[in-house]
C-alpha positions as CSV (number, residue, x, y, z in Angstrom):
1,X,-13.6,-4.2,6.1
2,X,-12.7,-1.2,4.1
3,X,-9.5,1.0,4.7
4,X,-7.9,4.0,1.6
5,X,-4.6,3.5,-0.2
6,X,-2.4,6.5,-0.8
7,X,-0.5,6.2,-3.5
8,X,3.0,8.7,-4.1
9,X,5.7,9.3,-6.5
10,X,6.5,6.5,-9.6
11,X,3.2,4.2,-7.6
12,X,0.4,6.9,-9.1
13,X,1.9,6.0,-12.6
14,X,2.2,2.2,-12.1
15,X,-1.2,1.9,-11.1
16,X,-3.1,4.9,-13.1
17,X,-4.6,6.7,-9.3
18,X,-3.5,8.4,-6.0
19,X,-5.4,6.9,-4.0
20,X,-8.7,4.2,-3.9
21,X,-11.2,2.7,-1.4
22,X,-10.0,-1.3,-0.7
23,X,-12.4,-4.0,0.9
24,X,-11.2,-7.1,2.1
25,X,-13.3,-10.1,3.8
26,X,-11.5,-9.5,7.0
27,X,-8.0,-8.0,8.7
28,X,-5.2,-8.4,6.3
29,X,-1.7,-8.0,7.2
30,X,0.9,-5.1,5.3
31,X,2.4,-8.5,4.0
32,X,-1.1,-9.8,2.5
33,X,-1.8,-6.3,1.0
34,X,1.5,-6.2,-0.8
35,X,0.6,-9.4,-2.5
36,X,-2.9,-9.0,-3.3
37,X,-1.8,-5.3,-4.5
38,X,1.2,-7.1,-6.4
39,X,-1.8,-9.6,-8.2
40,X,-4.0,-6.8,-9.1
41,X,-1.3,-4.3,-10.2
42,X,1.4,-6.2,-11.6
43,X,3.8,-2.9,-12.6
44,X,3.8,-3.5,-8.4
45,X,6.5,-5.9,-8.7
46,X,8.9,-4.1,-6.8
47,X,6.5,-3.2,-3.8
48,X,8.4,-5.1,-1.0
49,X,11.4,-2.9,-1.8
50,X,8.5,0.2,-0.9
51,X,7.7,1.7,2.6
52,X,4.6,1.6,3.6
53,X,2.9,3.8,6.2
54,X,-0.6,3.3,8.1
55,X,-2.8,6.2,9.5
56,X,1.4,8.4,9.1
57,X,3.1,5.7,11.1
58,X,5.8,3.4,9.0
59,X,4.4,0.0,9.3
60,X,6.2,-3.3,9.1
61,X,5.1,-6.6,6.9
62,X,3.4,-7.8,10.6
63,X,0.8,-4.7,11.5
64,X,-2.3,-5.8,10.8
65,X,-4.9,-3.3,8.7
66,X,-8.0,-2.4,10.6
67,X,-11.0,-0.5,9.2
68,X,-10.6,2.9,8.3
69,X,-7.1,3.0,8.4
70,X,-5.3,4.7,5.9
71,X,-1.9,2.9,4.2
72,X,0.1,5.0,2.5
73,X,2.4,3.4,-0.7
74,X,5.9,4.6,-0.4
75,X,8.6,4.4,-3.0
76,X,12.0,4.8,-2.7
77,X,13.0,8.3,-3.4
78,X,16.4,9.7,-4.6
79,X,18.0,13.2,-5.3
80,X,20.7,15.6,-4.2
């Protein structure tokens, strides 16, 4: 199954790209990605503290990631 991954603010640093084309074996859960993104990117560590957004919806830990979707890696922002 493939599906994008949008990355914004401090994530494009943390992991060197905006975006990239992931392929899993099957449907993974926001919960799964975060760890397998958390393995493969370990400047992640702080991605459960992130939102996360599929095709422009937020999404919680439970939504399951079908093909083509697009997930969208959210940091916390801050300013005034």
């Amino acid at each position: 199954m493939n599906f994008t991954i949008l990355f914004f603010g401090i994530t494009t640093d943390l992991v060197k790209k905006n975006s990239l084309s992931y392929t899993s074996e099957g449907k993974i859960t926001i919960e799964e990605l975060k760890n397998l993104l958390k393995t493969e990117y370990p400047n992640l560590k702080n991605i459960h503290e992130f939102a996360i957004a599929v095709n422009e919806e937020y999404a919680n830990n439970d939504l399951i990631i079908n093909e083509g979707d697009v997930v969208a890696i959210i940091p916390p922002v801050s300013g005034g």
